[in-house]
Phi, psi and omega in degrees: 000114153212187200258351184315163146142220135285102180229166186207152185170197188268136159185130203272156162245181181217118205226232158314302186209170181266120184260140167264150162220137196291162187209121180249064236254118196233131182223159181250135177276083174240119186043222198274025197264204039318117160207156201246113165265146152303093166242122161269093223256119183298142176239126024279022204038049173223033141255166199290118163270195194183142176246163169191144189276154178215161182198129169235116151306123171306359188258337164315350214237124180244131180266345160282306181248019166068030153292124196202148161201150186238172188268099162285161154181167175061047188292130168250145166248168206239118183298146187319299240249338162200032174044032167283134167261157214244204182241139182261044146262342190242034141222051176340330188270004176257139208260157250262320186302312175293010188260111165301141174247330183225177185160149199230183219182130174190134186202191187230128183267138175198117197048058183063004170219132175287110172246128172184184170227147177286220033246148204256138156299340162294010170079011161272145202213176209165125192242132220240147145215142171238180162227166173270155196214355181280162210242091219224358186262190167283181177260156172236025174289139164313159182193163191217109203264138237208112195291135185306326187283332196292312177318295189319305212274350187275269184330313206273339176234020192223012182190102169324137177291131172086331184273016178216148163230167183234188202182093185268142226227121131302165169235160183288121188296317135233181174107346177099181178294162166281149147318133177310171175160140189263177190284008191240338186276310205282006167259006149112013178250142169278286201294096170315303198294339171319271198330324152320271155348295196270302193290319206276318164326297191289339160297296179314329190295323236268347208241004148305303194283007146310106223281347188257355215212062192247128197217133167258101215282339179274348164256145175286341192267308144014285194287292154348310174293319188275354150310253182318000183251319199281018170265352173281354164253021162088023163261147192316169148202185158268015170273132177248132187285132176206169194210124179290015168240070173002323159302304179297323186306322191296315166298294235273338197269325181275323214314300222245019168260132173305145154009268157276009139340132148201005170246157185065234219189154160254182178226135157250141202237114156241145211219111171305090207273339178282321161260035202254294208277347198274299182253004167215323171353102178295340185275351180267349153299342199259178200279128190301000185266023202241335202308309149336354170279303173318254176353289211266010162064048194247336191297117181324280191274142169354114195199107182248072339152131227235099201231143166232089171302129184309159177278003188326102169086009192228107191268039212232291174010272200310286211310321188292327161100038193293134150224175185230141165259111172297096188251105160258019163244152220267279166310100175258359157270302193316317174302302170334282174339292197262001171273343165297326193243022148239007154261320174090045175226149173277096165281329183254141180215102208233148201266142183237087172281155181296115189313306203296006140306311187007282191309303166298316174286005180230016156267319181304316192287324192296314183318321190255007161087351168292063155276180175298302186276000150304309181314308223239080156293136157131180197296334169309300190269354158264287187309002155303302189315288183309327187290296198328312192284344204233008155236000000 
């Protein structure tokens, strides 16, 4: 039993009178610790929402009967206008004696969801239920299997160019599939704001030195490129790799199943991304010079999220035809999911091809210039190129 991850639920506070709030909690395994932010987003969202840091100790923490209690502090408000966090000098009307500084927290883990209550030295008070929200199973998204020609013929008459992106998958010899997830979730961290802080400095000193590879952290797009470029080199990020082509995709789903491989199935992920960013992407509501929120990993609220990152240093972008998806959420088909079945549209759609294709789609892909050494310039990617084709 433990507490690292994503949780998410509800939670009333008690001031004057009781406000409901959506609730978000991201916690980290650091040394002996859980630790965190708390975001509490007032609903409708139209009162002062709040991040606040929490840390539970392990010794604080009973791994038999899931009792646990904790510490707030460095209590913040989350601005009105794009849910960034701001400073309560630029919220005058909340008077200063009423602003929490500290505030403890105990509640109970059980069976994936978290029950407890809060209270602020300031007498605010307050009671929680979360769920677990990290994707830690297989996926159980509908899917549908599907032969390689029928896929061709599908993608070519069923899906507008640039209004759909894709996403090839290995798939798991058993136990069922993997789940979307970026490479910054599956390493078991929640906290985007850690990540920030911490992490993203110590990336930039070390890929500064590099003479092709100069980045101004004060531009957003900038800030964007080095995200994408150390997620095209194997570093966690919150980013998911997607492609505007069905073809590239199909390679990354094959590319690394053996040969002789035949038994179970790839995946391929298509994703309306055009109407995704039209009716719920919360960054295509905000005002675009706030778009510097995404990027700079300031964005608040739940977010899955549509990015075309600049190629700085990433000679691999332009052949893939790479765009990227931005995640602080953990489930991203559980998110898909339930926002779909509150527009009552399918946004996610995903194809299970067949391992004993292998040979035949990656002669076709070959035919049409998708290799290791289009994808990959450079010496890495024609020898990729040669084993694939001479071994």
């Amino acid at each position: 039993m433990k507490m690292n991850g994503q949780w998410m639920g509800n939670a009333s506070a008690t001031t004057t009178d009781t406000t409901n709030y959506l609730c978000m909690l991201n916690l980290d395994l650091k040394d002996e610790s859980y630790e965190g932010r708390v975001l509490l987003f007032y609903l409708p969202f139209q009162k002062v929402s709040s991040v606040a840091q929490v840390k539970i100790n392990k010794n604080d923490f009973d791994s038999n009967n899931g009792k646990f209690t904790g510490k707030l502090y460095k209590f913040l408000p989350l601005r009105f206008e794009n849910y960034t966090v701001g400073r309560w000098e630029d919220f005058p009307a909340i008077p200063k004696n009423q602003i929490p500084e500290t505030g403890k927290v105990e509640g109970c883990l059980k069976e994936n969801k978290v029950t407890g209550k809060f209270e602020t030295d300031k007498k605010d008070y307050g009671e929680f239920t979360l769920d677990f929200y990290s994707s830690t199973e297989p996926s159980d998204y509908p899917s549908e299997r599907i032969s390689w020609e029928d896929f061709k013929n599908s993608v070519l008459n069923n899906v507008p160019y640039q209004k759909f992106i894709f996403r090839g998958q290995v798939g798991r010899k058993s136990g069922g599939q993997w789940r979307l997830r970026t490479s910054f979730h599956r390493t078991g961290r929640a906290d985007i704001f850690r990540y920030k802080d911490e992490d993203i400095p110590t990336l930039y000193r070390y890929i500064s030195a590099f003479p092709d590879c100069k980045f101004d952290l004060n531009n957003p797009l900038e800030y964007g490129a080095l995200l994408a470029l150390a997620q095209h080199h194997g570093y966690p990020t919150p980013l998911l790799d997607w492609t505007y082509s069905p073809y590239v995709a199909a390679y990354f789903a094959y590319a690394d199943i053996p040969k002789d491989a035949v038994d179970g199935y790839v995946r391929v992920f298509i994703f309306d991304v055009d109407g995704w960013v039209n009716e719920i992407d919360h960054m295509s509501k905000i005002n675009k010079k706030d778009f510097k929120s995404l990027i700079h990993l300031d964005f608040t609220l739940p977010s899955f999220s549509y990015l075309e990152p600049l190629s700085i240093g990433n000679n691999r972008m332009l052949p893939q035809q790479s765009v990227s998806m931005f995640s602080s959420i953990d489930d991203i088909e559980g998110y898909i999911k339930s926002r779909g079945k509150e527009k009552n549209h399918e946004y996610l759609k995903i194809y299970d091809l067949p391992v004993k294709d292998k040979t035949k789609v990656m002669r076709e892909l070959d035919c049409m210039g998708i290799t290791a050494a289009s994808l990959f310039p450079g010496l890495d990617g024609v020898c990729t190129a040669l084993k694939e084709k001479y071994f």
